[in-house]
C-alpha positions as CSV (number, residue, x, y, z in Angstrom):
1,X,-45.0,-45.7,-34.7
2,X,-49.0,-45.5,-35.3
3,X,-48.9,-42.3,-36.2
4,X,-45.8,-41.9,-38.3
5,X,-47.1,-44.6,-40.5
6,X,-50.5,-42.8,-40.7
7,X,-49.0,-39.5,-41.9
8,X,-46.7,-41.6,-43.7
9,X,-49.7,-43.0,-45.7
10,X,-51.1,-38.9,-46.5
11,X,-47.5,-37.6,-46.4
12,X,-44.9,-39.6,-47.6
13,X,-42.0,-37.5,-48.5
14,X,-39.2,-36.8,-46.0
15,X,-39.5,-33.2,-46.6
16,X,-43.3,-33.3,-44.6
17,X,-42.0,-35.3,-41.8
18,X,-39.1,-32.6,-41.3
19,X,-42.2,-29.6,-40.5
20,X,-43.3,-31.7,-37.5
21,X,-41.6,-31.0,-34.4
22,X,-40.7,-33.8,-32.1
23,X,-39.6,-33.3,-28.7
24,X,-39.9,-35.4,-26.0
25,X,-43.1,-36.0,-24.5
26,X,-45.4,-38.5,-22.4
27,X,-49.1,-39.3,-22.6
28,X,-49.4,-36.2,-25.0
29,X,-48.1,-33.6,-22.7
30,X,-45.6,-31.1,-23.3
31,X,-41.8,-31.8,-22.6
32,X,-42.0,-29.9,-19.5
33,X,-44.2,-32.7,-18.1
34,X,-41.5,-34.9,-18.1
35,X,-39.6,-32.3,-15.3
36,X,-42.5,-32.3,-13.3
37,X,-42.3,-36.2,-12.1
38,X,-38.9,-38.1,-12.0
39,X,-41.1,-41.2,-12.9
40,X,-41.8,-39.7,-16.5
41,X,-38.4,-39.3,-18.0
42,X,-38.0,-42.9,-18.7
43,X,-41.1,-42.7,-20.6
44,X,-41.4,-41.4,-23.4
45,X,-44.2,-42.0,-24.8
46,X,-46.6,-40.3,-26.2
47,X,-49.8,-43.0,-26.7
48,X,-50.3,-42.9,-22.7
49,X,-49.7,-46.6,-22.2
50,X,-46.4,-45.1,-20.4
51,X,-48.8,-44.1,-17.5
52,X,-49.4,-47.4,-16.1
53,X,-52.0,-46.1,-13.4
54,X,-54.5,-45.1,-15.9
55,X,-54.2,-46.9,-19.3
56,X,-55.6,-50.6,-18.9
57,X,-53.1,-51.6,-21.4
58,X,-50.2,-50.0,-19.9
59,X,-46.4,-50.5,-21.3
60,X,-45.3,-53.3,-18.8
C-alpha cells in the first residue's frame, strides 16, 4: 500500500499505474522465489516483513 500511494502522490492517473507490472513476489524477489520455498507462496509480500526470520517487525 506504501508505495502505491507514493506513486499515487507523483503519478496519479490510472493510465501510469497500468505501465507497472505486478506479479507476485516476496521480500522484493522475483516470482520465481516464491517456487523455490513452499513457505513463500502464502506471502506475498513485497516489504519483507513476510520473512519473519529476518525483519524485526515481521507480519505475525
Amino acid at each position: 500500500y506504501l508505495y502505491r500511494s507514493i506513486f499515487s502522490d507523483h503519478f496519479p492517473s490510472e493510465s501510469s499505474a497500468a505501465t507497472v507490472p505486478s506479479v507476485p513476489s516476496v521480500a522484493c524477489s522475483t516470482p520465481e522465489a516464491l517456487a523455490w520455498d513452499a513457505s513463500f507462496r502464502n506471502l506475498n509480500d513485497p516489504s519483507g516483513r513476510a520473512v519473519k526470520a529476518v525483519h524485526k517487525q515481521a507480519l505475525e
